[in-house]
GUMARLUM-683227 format. One line per 4 residues: their letters; for each residue x, y, z of N, C-alpha, C, O. Coordinates in steps of 0.05 Angstrom, whole numbers, plus 5000, padded with zeros to 4 digits. Example, Ala and Ser with C-alpha at 12.3 -4.5 7.8 and 13.67 -1.06 7.14 Angstrom:
<rs>
as	5264 4886 5156 5246 4910 5156 5264 4934 5156 5285 4934 5169 ~ 5257 4955 5142 5273 4979 5143 5258 5001 5157 5268 5023 5161
</rs>
This chain:
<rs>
xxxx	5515 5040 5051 5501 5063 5061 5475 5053 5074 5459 5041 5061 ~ 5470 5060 5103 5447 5058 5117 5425 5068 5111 5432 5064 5087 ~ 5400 5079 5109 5380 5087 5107 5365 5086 5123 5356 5064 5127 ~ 5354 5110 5142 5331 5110 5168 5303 5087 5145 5295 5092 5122
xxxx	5296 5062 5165 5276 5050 5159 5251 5064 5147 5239 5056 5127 ~ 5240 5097 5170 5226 5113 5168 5224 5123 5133 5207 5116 5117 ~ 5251 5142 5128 5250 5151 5110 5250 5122 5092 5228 5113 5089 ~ 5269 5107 5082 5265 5084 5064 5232 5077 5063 5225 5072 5039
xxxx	5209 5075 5083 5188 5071 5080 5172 5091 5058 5156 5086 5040 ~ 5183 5117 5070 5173 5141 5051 5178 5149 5021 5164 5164 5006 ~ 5204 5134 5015 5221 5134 4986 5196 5111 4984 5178 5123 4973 ~ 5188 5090 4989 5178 5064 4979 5149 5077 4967 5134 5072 4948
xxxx	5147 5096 4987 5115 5106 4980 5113 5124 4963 5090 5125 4954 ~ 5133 5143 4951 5133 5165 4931 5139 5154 4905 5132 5164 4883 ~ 5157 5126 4909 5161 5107 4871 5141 5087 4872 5141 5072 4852 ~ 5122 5081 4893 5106 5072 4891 5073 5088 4875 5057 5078 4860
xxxx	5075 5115 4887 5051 5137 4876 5058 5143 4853 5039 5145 4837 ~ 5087 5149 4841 5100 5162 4820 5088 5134 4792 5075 5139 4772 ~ 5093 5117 4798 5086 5089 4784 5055 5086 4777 5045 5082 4755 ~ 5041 5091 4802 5014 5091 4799 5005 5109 4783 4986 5103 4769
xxxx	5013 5129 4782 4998 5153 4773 5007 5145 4739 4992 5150 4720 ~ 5032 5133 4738 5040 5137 4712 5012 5113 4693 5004 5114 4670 ~ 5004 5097 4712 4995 5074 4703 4965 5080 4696 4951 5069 4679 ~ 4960 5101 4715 4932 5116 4713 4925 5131 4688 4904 5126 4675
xxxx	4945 5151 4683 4947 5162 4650 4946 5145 4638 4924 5142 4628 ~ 4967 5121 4629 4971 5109 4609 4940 5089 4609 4931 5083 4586 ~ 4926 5080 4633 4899 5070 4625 4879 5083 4619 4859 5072 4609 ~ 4880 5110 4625 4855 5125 4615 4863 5132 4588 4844 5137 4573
xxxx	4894 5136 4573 4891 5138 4548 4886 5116 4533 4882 5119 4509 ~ 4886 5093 4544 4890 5062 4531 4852 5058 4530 4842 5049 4509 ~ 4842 5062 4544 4817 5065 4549 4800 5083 4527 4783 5075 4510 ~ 4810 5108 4533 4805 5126 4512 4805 5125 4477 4792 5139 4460
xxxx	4833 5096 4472 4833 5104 4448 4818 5073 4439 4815 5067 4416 ~ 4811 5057 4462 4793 5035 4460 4773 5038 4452 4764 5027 4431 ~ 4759 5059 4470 4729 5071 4460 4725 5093 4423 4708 5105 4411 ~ 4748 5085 4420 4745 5107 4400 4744 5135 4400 4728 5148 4386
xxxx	4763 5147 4417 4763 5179 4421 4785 5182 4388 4803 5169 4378 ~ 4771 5202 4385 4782 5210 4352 4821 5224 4363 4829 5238 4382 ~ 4832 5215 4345 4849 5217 4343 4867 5239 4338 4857 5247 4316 ~ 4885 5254 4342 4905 5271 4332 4918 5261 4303 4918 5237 4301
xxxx	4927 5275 4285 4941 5266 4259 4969 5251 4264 4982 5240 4247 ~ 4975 5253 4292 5001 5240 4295 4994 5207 4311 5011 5193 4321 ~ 4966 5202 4310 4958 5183 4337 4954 5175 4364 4948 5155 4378 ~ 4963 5208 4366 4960 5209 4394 4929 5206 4406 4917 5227 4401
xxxx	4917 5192 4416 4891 5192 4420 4880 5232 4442 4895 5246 4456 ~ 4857 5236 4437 4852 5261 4448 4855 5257 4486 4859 5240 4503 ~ 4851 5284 4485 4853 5286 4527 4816 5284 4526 4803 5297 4510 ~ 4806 5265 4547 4786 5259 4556 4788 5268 4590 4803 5255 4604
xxxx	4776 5285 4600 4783 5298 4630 4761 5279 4651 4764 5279 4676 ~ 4741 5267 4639 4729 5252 4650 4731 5229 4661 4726 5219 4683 ~ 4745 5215 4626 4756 5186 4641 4783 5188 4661 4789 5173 4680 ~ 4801 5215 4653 4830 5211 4670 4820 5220 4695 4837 5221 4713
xxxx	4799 5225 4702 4786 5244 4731 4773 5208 4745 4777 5198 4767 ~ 4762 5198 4726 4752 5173 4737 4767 5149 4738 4760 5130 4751 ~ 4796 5147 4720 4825 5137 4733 4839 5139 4760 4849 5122 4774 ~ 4838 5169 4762 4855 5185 4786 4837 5188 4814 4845 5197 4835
xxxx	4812 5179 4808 4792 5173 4839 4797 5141 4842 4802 5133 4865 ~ 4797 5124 4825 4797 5095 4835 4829 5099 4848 4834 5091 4870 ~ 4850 5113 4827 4885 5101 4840 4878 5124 4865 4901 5129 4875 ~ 4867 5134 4874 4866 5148 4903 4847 5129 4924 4855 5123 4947
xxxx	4829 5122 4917 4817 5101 4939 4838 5079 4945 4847 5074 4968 ~ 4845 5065 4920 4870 5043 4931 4899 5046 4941 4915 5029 4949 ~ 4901 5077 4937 4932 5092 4954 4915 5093 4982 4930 5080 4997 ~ 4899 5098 4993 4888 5100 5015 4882 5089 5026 4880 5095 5050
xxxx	4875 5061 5013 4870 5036 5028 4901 5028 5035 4905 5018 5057 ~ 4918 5032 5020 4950 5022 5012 4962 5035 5041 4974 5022 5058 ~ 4956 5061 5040 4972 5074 5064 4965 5072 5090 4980 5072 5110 ~ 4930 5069 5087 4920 5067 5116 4934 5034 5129 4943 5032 5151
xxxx	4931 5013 5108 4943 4988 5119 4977 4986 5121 4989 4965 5122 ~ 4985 5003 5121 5019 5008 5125 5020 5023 5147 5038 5019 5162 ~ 5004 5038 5150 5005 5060 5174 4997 5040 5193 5015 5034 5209 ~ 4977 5030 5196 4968 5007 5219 4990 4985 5226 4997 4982 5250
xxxx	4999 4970 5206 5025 4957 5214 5047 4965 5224 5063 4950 5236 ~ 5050 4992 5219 5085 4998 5228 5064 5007 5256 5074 5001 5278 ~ 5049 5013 5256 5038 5028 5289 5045 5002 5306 5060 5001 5326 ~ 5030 4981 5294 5028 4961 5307 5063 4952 5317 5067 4955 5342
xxxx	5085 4942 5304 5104 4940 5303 5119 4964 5319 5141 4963 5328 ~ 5105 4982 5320 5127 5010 5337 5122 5011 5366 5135 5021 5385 ~ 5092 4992 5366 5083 4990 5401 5095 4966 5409 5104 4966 5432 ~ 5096 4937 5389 5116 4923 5407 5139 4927 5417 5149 4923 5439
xxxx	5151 4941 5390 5179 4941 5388 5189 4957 5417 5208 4947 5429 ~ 5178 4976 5426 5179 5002 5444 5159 5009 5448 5148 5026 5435 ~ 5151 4996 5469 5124 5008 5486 5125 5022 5506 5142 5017 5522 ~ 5106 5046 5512 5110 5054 5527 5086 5067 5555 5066 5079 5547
xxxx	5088 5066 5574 5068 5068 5595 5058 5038 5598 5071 5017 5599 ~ 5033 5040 5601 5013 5022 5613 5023 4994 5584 5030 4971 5590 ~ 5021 5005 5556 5031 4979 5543 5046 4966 5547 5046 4943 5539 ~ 5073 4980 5568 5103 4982 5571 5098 4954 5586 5105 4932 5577
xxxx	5087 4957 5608 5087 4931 5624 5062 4908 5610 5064 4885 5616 ~ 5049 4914 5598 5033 4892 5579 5055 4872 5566 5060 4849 5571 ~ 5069 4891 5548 5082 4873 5529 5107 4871 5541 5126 4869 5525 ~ 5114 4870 5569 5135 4853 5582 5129 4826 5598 5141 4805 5596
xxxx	5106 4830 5617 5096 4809 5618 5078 4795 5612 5073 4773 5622 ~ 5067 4809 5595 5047 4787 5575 5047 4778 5547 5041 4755 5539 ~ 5053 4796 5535 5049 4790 5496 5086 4782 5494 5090 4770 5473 ~ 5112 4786 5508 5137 4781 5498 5137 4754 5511 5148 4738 5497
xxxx	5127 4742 5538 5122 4714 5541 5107 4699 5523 5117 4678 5515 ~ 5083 4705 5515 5069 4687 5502 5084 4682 5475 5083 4659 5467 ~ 5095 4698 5463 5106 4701 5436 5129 4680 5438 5131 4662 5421 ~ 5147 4684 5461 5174 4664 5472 5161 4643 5466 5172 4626 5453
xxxx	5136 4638 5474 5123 4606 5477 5115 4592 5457 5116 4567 5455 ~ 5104 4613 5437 5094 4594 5414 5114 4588 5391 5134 4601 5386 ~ 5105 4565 5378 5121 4551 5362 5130 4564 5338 5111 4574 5327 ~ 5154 4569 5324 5162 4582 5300 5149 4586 5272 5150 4604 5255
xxxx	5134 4560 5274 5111 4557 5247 5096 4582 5253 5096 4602 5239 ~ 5083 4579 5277 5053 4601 5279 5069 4628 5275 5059 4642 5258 ~ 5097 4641 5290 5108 4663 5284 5115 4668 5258 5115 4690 5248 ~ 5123 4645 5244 5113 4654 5217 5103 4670 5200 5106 4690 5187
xxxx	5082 4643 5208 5052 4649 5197 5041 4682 5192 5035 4694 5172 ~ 5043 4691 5230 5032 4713 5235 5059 4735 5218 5055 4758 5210 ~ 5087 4722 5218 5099 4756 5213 5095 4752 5187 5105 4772 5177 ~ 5085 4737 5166 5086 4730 5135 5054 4750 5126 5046 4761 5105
xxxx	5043 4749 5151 5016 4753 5138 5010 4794 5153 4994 4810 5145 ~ 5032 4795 5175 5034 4823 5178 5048 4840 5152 5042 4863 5147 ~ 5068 4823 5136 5082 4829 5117 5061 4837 5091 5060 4858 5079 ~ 5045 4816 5088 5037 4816 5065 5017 4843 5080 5033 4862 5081
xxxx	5001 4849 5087 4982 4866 5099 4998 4889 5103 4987 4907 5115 ~ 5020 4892 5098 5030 4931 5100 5041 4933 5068 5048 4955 5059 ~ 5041 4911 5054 5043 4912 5028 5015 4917 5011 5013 4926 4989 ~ 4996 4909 5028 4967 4910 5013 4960 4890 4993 4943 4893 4975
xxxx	4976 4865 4999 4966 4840 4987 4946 4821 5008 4950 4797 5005 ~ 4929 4826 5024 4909 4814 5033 4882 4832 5037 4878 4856 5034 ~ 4861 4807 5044 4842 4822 5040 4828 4820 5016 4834 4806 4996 ~ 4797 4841 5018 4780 4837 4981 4803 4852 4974 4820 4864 4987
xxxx	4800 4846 4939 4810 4855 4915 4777 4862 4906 4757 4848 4907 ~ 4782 4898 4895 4766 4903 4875 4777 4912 4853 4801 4910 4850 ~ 4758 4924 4834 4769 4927 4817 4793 4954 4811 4809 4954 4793 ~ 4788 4977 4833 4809 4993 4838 4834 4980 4836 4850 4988 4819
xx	4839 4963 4848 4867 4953 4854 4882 4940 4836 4900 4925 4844 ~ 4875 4943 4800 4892 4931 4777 4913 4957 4772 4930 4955 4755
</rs>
């Protein structure tokens, strides 16, 4: 079974948020019962709305950094791939020759490191991004 690349991108992004979010609760209660929030009789540690509010702002700054650098790559990739107007003749006679020319290492290089950058493995790491 095929899958539009588009949509497959968008499934990637909803078990990707679905994951995050789960990871967000589970550290603000892991956090919570670190600090010593008093407990329920069963051990459930208590609901703290502060720390899960200051979980759920850091996993939103790094979904946003996450999406804005995915959004930029497939843009980038949707203007080579099919350009159109004024790029149209750019990337026929200028950027699909030079590309023909250079050596396989450097295409590599560059499609390994466009890869990693719509995944959101380059670049600072702060502390949002555990």
């Amino acid at each position: 079974m095929a899958i539009d690349p588009v949509l497959a991108q968008g499934f990637t992004m909803a078990m990707e948020a679905g994951a995050s979010l789960a990871k967000s609760i589970e550290s603000a209660l892991t956090q919570a019962q670190a600090d010593g929030a008093s407990s329920s009789s069963s051990g459930i540690p208590q609901y703290q709305p502060e720390l899960l509010q200051q979980q759920l702002l850091q996993r939103h700054y790094s979904r946003e950094r996450r999406l804005l650098q995915l959004l930029r790559s497939t843009e980038l990739v949707q203007r080579l791939a099919q350009p159109s107007g004024f790029s149209a003749t750019i990337a026929t006679w200028f950027i699909r020759p030079v590309v023909m020319l250079c050596p396989e290492v450097l295409k590599k290089k560059v499609f390994d490191y466009m890869l990693r950058y719509s995944l959101g493995l380059t670049g600072k790491k702060d502390k949002t991004d555990r």
